[in-house]
C-alpha positions as CSV (number, residue, x, y, z in Angstrom):
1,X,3.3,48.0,-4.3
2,X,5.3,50.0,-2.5
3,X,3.8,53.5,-3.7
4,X,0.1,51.7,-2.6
5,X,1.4,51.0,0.8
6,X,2.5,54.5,1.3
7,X,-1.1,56.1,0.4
8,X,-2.9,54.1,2.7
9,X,-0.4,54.6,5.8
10,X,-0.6,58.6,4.4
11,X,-4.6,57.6,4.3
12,X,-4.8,56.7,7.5
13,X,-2.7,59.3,9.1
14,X,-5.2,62.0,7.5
15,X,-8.1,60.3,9.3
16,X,-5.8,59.8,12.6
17,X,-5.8,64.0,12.8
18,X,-9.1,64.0,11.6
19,X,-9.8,62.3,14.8
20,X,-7.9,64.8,16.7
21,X,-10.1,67.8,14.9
22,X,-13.3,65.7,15.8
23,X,-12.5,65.4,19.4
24,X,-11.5,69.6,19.6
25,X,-15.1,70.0,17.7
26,X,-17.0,67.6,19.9
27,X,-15.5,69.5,23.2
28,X,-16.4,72.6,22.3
29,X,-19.6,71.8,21.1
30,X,-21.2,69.8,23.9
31,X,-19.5,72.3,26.3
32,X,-21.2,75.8,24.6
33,X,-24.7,73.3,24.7
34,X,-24.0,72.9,28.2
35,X,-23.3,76.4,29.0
36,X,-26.3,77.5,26.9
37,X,-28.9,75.4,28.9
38,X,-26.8,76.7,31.9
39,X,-27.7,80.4,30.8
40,X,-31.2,79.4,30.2
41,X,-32.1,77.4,32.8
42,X,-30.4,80.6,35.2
43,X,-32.4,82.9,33.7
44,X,-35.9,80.9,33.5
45,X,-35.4,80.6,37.1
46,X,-33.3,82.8,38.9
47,X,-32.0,82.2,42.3
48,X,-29.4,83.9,44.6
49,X,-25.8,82.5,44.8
50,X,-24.4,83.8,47.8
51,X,-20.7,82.5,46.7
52,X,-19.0,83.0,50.6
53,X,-16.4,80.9,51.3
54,X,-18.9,78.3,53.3
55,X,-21.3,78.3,50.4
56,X,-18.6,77.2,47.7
57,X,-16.6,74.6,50.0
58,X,-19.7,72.9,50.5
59,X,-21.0,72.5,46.5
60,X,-17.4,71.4,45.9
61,X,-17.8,67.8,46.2
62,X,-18.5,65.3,44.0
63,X,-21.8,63.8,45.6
64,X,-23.7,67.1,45.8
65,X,-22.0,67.7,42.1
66,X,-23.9,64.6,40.6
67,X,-27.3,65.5,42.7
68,X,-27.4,69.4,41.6
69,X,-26.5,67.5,37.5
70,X,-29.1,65.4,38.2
71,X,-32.2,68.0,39.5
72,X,-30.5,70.4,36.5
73,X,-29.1,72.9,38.5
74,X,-27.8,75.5,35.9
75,X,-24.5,76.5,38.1
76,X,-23.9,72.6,37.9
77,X,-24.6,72.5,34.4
78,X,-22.2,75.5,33.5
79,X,-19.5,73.3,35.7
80,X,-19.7,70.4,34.1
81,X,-19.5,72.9,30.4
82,X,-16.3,74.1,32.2
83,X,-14.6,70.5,33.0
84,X,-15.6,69.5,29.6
85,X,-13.8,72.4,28.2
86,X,-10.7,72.4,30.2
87,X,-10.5,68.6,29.2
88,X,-11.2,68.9,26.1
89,X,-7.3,69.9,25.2
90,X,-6.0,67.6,27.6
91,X,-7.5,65.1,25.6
92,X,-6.1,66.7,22.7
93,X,-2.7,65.8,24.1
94,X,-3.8,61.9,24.3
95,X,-4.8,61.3,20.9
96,X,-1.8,63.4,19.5
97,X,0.2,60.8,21.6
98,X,-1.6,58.2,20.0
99,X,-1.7,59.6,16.4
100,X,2.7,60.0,17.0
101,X,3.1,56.2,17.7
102,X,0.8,55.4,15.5
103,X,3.1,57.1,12.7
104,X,5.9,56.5,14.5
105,X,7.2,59.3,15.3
106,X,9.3,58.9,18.6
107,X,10.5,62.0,19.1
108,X,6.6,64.1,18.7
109,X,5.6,61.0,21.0
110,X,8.1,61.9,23.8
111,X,7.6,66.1,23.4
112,X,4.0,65.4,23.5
113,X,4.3,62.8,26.4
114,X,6.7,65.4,28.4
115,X,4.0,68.0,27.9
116,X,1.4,65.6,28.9
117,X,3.2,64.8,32.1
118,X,3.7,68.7,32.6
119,X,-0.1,69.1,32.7
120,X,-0.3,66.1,35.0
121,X,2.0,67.2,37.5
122,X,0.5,71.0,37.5
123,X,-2.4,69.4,38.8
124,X,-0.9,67.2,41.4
125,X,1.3,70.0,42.8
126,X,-1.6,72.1,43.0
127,X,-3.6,69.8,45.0
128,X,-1.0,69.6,47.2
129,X,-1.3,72.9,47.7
130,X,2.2,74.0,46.0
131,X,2.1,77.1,43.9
């Protein structure tokens, strides 16, 4: 009974990090579609980015972000590709959390929690404008 138990926690664990493979996979594929269509859409019709200072600070928000998405803007499109990427090892980070408690792994869930909070804090500092 015993040796029954152990393959299925061992069973589940495989499909736990298979689970953290899928979501690597999924990020990197969405995010090269969305850089692709990006490319495409730029080059089917090309436009001039003047990319002053003015320009950028005002296509940095999030309302004119979700109305350039929406009209397909390909700059917009090869953002969002770029978010998607840098998340896509951030949430990395969460399911490997997830996948140490579910094993129960303390310590793997504190290092990976520490480096979790690292990331967190990065971006906090650097929105407040600390370098």
């Amino acid at each position: 009974m015993t040796e029954n138990r152990k393959e299925t926690e061992i069973g589940n664990g495989e499909n736990i990090y298979a689970d953290v493979y899928r979501v690597l996979l999924a990020g990197m594929v969405v995010s090269t579609l969305l850089f692709a269509a990006g490319v495409i859409l730029a080059l089917l019709h090309p436009s001039y980015v003047p990319l002053s200072a003015g320009w950028i600070q005002q296509h940095y928000h999030w309302n004119v972000f979700w109305r350039d998405l929406a009209t397909g803007d390909p700059g917009t499109l090869m953002m969002l590709a770029t978010i998607l990427l840098i998340l896509t090892p951030v949430s990395r980070v969460l399911v490997s959390i997830y996948v140490f408690y579910v094993d129960h792994d303390r310590k793997y869930v504190l290092v990976t929690g520490v480096v979790f909070l690292v990331m967190v804090l990065t971006v906090i500092l650097s929105r407040l404008g600390l370098k």
